[in-house]
PyMOL Python script that loads the backbone (N, CA, C, O; Angstrom):
from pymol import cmd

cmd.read_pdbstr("""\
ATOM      1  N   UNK A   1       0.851  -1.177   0.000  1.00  0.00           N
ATOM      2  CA  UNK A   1       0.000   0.000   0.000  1.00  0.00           C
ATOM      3  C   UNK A   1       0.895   1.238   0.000  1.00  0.00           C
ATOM      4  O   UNK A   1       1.954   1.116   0.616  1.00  0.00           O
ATOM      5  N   UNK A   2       0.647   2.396  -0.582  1.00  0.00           N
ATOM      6  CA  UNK A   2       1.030   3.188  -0.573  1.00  0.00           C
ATOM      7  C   UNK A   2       1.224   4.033   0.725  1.00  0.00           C
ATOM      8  O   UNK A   2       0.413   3.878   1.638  1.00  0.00           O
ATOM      9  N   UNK A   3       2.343   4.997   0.871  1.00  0.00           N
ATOM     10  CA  UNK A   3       2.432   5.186   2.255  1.00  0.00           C
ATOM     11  C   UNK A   3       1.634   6.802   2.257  1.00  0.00           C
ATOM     12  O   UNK A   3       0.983   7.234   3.209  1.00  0.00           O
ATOM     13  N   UNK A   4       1.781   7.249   1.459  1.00  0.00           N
ATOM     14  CA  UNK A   4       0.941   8.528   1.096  1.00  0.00           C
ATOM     15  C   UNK A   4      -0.758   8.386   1.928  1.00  0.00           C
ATOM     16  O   UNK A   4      -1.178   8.956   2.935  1.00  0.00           O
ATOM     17  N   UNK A   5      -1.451   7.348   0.969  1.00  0.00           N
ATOM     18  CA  UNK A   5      -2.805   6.899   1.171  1.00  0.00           C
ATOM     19  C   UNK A   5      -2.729   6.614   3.071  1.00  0.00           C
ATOM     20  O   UNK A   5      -3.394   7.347   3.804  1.00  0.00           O
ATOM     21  N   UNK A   6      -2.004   5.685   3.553  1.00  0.00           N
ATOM     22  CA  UNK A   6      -2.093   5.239   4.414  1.00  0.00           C
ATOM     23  C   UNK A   6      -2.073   6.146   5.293  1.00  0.00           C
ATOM     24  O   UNK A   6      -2.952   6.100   6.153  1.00  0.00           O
ATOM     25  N   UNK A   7      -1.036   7.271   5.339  1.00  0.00           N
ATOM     26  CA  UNK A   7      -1.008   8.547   5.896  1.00  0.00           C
ATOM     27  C   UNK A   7      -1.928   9.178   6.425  1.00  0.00           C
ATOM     28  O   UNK A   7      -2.133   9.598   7.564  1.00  0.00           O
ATOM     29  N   UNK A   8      -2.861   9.222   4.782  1.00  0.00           N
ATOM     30  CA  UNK A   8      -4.250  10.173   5.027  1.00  0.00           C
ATOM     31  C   UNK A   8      -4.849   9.326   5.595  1.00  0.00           C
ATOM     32  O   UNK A   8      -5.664   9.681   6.447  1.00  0.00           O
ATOM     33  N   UNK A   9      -4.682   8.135   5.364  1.00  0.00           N
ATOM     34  CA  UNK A   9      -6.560   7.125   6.379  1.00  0.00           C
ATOM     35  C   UNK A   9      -5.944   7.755   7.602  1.00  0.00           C
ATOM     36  O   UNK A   9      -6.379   8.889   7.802  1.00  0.00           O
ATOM     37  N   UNK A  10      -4.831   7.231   8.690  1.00  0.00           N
ATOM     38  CA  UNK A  10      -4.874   7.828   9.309  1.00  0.00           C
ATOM     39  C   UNK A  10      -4.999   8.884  10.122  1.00  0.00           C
ATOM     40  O   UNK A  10      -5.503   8.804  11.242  1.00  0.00           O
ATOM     41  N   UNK A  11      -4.466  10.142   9.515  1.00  0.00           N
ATOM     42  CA  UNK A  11      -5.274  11.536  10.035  1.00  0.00           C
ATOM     43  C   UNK A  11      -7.112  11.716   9.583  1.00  0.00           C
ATOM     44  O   UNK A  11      -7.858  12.624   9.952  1.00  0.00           O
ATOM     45  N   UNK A  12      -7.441  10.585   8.732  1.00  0.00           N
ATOM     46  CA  UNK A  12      -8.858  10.902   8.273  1.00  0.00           C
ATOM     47  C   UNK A  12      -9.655  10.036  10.187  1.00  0.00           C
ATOM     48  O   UNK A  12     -10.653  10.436  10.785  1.00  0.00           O
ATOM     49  N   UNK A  13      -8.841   9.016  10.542  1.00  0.00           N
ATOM     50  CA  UNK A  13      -9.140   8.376  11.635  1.00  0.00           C
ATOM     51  C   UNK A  13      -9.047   9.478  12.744  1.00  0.00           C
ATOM     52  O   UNK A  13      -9.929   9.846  13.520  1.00  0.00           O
ATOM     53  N   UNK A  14      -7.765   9.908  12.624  1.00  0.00           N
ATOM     54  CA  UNK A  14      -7.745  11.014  13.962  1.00  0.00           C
ATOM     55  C   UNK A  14      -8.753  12.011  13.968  1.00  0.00           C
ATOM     56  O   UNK A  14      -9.336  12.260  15.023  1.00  0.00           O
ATOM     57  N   UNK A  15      -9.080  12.716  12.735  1.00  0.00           N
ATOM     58  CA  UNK A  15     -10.055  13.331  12.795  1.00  0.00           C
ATOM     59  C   UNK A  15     -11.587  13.331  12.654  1.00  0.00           C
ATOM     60  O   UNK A  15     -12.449  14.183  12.438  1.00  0.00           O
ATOM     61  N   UNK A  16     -11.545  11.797  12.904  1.00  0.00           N
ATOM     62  CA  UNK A  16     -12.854  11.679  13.627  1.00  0.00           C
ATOM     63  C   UNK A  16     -13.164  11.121  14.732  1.00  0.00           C
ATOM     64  O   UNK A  16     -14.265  10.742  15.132  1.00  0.00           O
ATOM     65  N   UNK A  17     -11.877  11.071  15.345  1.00  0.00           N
ATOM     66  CA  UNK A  17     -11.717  10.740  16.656  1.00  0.00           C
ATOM     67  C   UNK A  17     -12.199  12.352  17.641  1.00  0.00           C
ATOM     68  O   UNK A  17     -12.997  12.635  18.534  1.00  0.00           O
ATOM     69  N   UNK A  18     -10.967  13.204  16.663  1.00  0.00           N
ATOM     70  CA  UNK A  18     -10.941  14.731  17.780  1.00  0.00           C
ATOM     71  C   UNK A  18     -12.730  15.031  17.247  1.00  0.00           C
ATOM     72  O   UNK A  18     -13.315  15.831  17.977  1.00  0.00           O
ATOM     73  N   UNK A  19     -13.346  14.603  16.379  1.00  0.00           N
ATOM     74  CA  UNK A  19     -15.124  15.317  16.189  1.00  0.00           C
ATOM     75  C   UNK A  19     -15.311  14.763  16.897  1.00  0.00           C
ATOM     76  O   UNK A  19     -15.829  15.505  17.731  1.00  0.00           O
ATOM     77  N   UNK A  20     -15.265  13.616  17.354  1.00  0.00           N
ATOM     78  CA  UNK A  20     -15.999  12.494  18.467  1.00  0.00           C
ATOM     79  C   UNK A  20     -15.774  13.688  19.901  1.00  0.00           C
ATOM     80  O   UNK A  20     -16.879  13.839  20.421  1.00  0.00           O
ATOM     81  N   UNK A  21     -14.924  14.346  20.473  1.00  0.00           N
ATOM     82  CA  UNK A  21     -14.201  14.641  21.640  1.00  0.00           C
ATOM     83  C   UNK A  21     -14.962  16.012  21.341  1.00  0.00           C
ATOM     84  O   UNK A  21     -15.548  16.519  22.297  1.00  0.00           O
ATOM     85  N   UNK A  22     -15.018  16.750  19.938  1.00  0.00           N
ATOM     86  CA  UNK A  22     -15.680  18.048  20.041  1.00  0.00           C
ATOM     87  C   UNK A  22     -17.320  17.939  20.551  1.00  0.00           C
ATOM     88  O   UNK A  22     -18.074  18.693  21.166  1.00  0.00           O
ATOM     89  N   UNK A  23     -17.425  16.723  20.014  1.00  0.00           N
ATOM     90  CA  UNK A  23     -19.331  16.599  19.925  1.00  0.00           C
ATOM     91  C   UNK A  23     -19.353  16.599  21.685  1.00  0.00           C
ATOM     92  O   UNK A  23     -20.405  17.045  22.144  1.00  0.00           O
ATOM     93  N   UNK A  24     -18.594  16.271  22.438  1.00  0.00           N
ATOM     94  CA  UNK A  24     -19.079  15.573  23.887  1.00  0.00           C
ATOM     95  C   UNK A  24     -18.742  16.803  24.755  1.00  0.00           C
ATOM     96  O   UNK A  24     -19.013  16.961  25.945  1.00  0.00           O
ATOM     97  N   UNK A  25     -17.939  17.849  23.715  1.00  0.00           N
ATOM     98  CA  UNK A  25     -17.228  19.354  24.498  1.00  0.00           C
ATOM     99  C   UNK A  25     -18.584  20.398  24.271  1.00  0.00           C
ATOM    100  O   UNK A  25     -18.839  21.278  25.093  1.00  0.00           O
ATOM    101  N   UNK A  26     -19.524  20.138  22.872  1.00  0.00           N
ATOM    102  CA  UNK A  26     -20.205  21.135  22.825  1.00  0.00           C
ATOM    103  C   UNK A  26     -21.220  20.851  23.130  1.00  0.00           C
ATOM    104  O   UNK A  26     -21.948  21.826  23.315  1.00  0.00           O
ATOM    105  N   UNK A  27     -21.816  19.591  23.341  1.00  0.00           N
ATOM    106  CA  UNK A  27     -23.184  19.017  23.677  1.00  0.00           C
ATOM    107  C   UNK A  27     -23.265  19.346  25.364  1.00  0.00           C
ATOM    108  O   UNK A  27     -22.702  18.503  26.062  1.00  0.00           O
ATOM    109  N   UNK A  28     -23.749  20.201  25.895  1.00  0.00           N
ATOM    110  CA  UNK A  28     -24.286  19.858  27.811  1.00  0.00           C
ATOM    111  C   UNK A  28     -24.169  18.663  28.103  1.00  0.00           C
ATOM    112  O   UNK A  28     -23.361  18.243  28.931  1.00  0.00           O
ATOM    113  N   UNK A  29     -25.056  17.888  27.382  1.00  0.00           N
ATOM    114  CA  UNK A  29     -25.550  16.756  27.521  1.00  0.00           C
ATOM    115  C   UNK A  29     -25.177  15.379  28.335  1.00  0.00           C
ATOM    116  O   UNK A  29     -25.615  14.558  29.140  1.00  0.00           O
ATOM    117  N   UNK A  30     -23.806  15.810  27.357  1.00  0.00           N
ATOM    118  CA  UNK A  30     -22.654  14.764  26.938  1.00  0.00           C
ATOM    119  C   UNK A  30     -21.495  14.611  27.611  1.00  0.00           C
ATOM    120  O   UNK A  30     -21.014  13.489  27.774  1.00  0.00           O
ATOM    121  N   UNK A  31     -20.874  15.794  28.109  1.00  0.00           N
ATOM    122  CA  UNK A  31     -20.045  15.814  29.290  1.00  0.00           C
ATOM    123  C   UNK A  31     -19.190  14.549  29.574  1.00  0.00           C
ATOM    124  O   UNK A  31     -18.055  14.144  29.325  1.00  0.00           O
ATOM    125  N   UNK A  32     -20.367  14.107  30.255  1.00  0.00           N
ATOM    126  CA  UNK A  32     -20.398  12.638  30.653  1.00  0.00           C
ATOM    127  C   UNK A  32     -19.692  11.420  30.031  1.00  0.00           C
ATOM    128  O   UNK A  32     -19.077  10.433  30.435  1.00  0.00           O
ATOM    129  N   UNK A  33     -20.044  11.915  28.944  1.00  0.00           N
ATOM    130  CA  UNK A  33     -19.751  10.608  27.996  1.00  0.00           C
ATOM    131  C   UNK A  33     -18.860  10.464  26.999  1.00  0.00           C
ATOM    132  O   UNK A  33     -19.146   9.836  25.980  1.00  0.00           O
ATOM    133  N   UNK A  34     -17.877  10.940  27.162  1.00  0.00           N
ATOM    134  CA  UNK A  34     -16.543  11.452  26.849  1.00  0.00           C
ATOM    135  C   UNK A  34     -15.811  10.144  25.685  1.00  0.00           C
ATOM    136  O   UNK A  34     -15.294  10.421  24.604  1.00  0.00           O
ATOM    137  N   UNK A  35     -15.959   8.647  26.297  1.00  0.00           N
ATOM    138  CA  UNK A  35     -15.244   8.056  25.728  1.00  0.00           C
ATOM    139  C   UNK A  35     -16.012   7.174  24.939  1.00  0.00           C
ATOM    140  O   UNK A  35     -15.565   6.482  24.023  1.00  0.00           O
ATOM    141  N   UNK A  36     -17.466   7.232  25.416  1.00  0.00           N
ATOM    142  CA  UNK A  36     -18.540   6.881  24.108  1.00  0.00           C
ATOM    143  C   UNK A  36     -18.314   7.773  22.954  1.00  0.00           C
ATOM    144  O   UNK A  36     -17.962   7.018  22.048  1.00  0.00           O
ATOM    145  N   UNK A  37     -18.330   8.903  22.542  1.00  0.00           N
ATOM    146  CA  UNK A  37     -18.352   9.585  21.362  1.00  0.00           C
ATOM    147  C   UNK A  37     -16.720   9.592  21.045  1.00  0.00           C
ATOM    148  O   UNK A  37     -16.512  10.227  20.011  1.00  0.00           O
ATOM    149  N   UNK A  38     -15.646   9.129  21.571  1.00  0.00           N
ATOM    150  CA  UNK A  38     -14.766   8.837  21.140  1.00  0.00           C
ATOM    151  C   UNK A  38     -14.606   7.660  20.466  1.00  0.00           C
ATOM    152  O   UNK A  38     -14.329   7.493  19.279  1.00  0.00           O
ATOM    153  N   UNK A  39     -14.889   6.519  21.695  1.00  0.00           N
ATOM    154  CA  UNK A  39     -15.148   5.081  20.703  1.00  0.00           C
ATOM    155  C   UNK A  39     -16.350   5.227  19.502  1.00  0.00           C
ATOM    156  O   UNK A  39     -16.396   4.225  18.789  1.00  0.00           O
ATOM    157  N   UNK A  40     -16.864   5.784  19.316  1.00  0.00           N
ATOM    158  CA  UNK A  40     -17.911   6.370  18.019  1.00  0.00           C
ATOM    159  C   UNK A  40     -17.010   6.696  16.430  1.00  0.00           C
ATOM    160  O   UNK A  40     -16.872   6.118  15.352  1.00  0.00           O
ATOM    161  N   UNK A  41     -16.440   8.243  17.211  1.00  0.00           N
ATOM    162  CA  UNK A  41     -15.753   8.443  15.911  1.00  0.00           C
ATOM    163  C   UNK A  41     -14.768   7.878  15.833  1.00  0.00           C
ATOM    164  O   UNK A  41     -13.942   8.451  15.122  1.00  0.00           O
ATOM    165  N   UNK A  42     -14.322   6.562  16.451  1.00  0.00           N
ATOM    166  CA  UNK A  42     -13.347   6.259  16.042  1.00  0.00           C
ATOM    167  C   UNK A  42     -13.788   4.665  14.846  1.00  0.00           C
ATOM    168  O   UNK A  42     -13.041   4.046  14.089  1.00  0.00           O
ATOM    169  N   UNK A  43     -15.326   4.458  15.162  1.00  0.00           N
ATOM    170  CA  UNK A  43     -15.741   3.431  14.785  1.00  0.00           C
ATOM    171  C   UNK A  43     -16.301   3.693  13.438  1.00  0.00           C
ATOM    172  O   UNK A  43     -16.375   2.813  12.580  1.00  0.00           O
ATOM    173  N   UNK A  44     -16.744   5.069  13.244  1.00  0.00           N
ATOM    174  CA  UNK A  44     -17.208   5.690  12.167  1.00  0.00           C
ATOM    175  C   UNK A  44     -16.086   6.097  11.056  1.00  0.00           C
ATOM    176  O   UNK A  44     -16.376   6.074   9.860  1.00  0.00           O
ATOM    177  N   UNK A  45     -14.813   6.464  11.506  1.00  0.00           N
ATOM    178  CA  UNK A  45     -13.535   6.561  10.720  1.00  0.00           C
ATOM    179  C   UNK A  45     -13.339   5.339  10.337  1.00  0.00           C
ATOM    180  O   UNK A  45     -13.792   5.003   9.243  1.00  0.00           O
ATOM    181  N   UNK A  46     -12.648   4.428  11.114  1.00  0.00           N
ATOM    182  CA  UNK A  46     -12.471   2.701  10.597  1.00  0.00           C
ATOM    183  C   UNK A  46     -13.654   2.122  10.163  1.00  0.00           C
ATOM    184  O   UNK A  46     -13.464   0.906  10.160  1.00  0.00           O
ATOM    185  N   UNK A  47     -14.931   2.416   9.746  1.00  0.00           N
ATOM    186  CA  UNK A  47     -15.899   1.950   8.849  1.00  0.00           C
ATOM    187  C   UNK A  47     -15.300   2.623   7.262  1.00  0.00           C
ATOM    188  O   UNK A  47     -14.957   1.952   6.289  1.00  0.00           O
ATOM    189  N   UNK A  48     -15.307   3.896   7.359  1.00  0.00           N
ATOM    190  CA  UNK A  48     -14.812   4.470   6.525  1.00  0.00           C
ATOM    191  C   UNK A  48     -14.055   3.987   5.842  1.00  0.00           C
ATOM    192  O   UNK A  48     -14.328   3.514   4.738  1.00  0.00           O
ATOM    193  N   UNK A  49     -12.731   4.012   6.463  1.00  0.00           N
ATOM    194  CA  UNK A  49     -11.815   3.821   5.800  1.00  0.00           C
ATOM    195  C   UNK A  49     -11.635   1.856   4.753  1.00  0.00           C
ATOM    196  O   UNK A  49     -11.161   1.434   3.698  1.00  0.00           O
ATOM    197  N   UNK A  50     -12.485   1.230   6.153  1.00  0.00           N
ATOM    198  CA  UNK A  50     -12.521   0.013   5.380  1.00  0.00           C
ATOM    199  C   UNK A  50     -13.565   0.087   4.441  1.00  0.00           C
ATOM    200  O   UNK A  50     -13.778  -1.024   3.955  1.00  0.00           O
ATOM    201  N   UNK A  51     -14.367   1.051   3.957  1.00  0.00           N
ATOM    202  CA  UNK A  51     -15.129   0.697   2.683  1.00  0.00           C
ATOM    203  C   UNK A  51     -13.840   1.558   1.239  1.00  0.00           C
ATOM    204  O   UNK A  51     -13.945   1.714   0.023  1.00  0.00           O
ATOM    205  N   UNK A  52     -13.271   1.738   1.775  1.00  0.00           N
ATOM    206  CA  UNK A  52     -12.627   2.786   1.221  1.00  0.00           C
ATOM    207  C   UNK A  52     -11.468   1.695   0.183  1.00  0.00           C
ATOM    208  O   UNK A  52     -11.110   1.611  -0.992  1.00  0.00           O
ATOM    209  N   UNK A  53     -11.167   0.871   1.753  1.00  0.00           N
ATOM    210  CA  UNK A  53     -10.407  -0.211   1.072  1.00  0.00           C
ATOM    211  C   UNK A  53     -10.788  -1.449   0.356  1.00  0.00           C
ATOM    212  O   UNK A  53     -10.062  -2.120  -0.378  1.00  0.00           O
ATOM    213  N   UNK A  54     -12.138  -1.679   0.696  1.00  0.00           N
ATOM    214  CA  UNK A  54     -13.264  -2.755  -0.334  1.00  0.00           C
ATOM    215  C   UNK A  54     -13.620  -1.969  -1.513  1.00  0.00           C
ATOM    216  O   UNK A  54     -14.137  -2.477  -2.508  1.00  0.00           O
ATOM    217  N   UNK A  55     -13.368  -0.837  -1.409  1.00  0.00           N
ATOM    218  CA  UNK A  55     -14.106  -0.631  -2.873  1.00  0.00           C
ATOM    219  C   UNK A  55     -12.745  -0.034  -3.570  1.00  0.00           C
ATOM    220  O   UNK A  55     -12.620   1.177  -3.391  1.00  0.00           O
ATOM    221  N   UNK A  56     -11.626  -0.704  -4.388  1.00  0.00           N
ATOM    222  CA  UNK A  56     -10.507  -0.456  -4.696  1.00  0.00           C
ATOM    223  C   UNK A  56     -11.012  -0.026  -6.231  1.00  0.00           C
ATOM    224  O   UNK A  56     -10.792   1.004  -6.869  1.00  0.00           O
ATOM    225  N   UNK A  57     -11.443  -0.702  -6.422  1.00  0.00           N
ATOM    226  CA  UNK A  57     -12.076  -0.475  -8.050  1.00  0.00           C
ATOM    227  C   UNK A  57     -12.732   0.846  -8.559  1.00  0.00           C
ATOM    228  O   UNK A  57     -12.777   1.519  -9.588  1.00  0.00           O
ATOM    229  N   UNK A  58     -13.143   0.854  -7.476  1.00  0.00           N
ATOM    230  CA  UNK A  58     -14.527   2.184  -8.027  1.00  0.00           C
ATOM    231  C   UNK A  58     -13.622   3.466  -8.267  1.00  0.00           C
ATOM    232  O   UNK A  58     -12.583   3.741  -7.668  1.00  0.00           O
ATOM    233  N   UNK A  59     -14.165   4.101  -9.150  1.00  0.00           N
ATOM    234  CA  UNK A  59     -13.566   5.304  -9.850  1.00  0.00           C
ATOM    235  C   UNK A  59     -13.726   6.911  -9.285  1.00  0.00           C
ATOM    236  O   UNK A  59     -14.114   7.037  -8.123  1.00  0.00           O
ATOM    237  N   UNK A  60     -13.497   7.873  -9.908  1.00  0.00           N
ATOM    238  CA  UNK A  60     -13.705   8.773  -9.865  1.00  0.00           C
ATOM    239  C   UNK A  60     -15.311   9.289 -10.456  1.00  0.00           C
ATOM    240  O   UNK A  60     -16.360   9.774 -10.032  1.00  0.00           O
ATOM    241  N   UNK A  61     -14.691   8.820 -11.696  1.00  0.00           N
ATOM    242  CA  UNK A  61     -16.453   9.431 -12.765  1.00  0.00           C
ATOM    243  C   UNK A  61     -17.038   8.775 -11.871  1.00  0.00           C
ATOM    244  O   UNK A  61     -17.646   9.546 -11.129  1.00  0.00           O
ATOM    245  N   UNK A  62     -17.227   6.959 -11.374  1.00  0.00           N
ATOM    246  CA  UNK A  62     -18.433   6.881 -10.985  1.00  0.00           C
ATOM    247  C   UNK A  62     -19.248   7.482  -9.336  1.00  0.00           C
ATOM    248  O   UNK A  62     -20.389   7.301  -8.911  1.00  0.00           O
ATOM    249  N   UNK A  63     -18.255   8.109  -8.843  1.00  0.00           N
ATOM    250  CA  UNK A  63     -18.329   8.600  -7.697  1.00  0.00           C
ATOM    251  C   UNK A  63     -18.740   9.564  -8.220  1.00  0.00           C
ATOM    252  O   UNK A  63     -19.833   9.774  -7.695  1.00  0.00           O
ATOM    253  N   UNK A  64     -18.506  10.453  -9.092  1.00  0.00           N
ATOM    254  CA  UNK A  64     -19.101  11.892  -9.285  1.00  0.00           C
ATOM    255  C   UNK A  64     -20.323  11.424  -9.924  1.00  0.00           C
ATOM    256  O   UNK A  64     -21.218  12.233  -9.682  1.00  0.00           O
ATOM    257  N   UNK A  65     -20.760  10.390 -10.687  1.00  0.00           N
ATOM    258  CA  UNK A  65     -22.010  10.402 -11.031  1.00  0.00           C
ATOM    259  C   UNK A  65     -22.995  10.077 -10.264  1.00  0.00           C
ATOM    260  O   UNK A  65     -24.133  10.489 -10.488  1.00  0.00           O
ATOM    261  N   UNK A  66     -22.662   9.197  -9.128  1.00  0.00           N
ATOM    262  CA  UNK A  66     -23.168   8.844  -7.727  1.00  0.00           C
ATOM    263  C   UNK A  66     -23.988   9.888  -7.106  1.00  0.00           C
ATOM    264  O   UNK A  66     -25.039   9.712  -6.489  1.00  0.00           O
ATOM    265  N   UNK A  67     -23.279  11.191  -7.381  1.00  0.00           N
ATOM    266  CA  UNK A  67     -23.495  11.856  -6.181  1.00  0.00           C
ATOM    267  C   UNK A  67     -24.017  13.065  -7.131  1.00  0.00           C
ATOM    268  O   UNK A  67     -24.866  13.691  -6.495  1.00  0.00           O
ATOM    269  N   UNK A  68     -23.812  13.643  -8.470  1.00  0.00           N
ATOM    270  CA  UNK A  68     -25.048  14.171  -9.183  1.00  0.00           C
ATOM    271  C   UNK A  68     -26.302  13.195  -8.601  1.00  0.00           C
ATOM    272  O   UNK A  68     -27.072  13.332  -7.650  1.00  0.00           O
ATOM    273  N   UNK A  69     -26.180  12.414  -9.364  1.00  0.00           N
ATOM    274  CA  UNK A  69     -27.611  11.463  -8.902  1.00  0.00           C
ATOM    275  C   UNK A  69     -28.112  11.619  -8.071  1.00  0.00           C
ATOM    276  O   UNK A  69     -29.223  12.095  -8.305  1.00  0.00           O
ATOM    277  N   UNK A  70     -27.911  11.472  -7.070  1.00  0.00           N
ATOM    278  CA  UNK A  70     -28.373  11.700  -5.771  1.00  0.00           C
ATOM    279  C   UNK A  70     -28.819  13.533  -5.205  1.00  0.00           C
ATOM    280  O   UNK A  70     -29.630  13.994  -4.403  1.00  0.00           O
ATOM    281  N   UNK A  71     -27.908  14.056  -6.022  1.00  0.00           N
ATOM    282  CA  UNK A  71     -28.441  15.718  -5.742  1.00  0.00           C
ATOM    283  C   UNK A  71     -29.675  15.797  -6.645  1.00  0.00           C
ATOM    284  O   UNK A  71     -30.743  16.027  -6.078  1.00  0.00           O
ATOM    285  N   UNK A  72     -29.673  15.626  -8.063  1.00  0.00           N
ATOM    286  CA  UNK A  72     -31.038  15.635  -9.059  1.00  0.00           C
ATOM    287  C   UNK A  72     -32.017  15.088  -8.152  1.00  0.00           C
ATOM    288  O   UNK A  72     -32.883  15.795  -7.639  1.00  0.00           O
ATOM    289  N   UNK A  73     -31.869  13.429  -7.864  1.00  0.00           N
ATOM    290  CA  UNK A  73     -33.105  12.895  -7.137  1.00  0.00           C
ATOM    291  C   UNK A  73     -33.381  14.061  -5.802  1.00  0.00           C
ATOM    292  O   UNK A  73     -34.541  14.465  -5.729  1.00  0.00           O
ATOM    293  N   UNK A  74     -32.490  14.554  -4.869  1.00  0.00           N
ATOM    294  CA  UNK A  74     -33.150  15.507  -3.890  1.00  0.00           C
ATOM    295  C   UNK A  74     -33.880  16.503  -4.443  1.00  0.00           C
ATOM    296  O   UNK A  74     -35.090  16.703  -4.339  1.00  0.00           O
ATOM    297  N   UNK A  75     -32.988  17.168  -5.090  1.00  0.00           N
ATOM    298  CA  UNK A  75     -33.678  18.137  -5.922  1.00  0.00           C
ATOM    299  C   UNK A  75     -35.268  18.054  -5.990  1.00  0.00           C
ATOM    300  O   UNK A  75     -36.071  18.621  -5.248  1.00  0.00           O
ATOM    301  N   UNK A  76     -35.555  17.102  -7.196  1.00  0.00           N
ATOM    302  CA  UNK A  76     -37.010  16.614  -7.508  1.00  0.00           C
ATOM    303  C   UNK A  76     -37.896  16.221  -6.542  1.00  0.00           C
ATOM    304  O   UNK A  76     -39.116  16.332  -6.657  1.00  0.00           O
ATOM    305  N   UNK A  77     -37.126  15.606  -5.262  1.00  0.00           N
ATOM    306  CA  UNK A  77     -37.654  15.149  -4.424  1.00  0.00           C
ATOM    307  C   UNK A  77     -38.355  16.845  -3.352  1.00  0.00           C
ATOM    308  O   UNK A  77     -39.477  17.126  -2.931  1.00  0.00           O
ATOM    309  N   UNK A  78     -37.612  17.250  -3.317  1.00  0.00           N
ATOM    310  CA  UNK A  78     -37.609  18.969  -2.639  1.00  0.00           C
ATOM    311  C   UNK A  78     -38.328  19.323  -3.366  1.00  0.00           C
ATOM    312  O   UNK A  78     -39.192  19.788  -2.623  1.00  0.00           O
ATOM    313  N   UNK A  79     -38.822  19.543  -4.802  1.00  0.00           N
ATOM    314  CA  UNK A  79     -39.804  19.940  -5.551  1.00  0.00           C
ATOM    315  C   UNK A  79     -41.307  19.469  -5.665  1.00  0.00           C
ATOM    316  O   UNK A  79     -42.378  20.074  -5.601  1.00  0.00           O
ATOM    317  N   UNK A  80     -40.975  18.209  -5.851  1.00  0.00           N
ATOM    318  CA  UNK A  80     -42.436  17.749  -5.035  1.00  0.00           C
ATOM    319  C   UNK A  80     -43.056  17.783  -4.294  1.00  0.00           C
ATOM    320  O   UNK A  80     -44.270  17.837  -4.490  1.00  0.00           O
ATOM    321  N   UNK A  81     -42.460  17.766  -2.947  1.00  0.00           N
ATOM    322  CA  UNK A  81     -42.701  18.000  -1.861  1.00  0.00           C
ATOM    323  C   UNK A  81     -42.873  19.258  -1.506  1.00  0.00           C
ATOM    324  O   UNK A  81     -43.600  19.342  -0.516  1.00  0.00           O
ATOM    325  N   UNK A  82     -42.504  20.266  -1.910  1.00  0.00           N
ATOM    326  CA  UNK A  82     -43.461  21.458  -1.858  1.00  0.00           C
ATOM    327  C   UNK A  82     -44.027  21.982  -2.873  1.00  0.00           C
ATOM    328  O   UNK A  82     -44.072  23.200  -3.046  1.00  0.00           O
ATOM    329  N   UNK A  83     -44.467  21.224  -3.573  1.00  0.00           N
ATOM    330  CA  UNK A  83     -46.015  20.990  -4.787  1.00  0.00           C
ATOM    331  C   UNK A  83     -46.941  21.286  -3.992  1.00  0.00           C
ATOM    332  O   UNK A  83     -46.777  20.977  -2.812  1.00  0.00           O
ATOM    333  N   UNK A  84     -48.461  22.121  -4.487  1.00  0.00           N
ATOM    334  CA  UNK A  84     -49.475  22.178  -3.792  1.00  0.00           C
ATOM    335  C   UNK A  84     -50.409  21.201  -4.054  1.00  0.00           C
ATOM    336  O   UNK A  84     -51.406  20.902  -3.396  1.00  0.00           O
ATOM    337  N   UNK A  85     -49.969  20.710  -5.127  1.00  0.00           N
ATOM    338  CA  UNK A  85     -50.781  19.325  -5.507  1.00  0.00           C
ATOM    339  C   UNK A  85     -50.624  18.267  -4.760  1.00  0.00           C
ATOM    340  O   UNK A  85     -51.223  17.226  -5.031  1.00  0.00           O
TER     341      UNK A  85
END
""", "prot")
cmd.dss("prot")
cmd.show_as("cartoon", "prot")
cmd.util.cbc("prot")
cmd.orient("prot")
């Protein structure tokens, strides 16, 4: 594996470790629960990153067409939905 890539998973991990630690700093709530929203973003980064590494194949175009798609369908979807019909 490249050491470049590997680099970034990792700071992409750390930094959803330190969101995990911001969410529990800005929430009242949460205080408390300091190493739940840590073990979180840290579970939500390493999901990440392992789809990242299952999907070796997938491209660029089809990622950008993915995600037009998905803005058109909101789009239409946002339009309908405030139809008076």
């Amino acid at each position: 594996m490249d050491h470049t890539i590997r680099i970034i998973r990792i700071l992409f991990i750390l930094l959803c470790i330190a969101g995990g630690v911001l969410v529990s700093l800005i929430v009242p709530d949460w205080k408390d629960y300091l190493w739940h929203t840590v073990i979180t973003g840290l579970l939500i980064g390493l999901a990440v990153v392992g789809i990242d590494i299952l999907l070796k194949g997938f491209s660029l175009r089809g990622l950008s067409a993915l995600t037009f798609g998905l803005f058109v369908g909101w789009a239409a979807a946002t339009l309908f939905a405030s139809s008076p019909f």
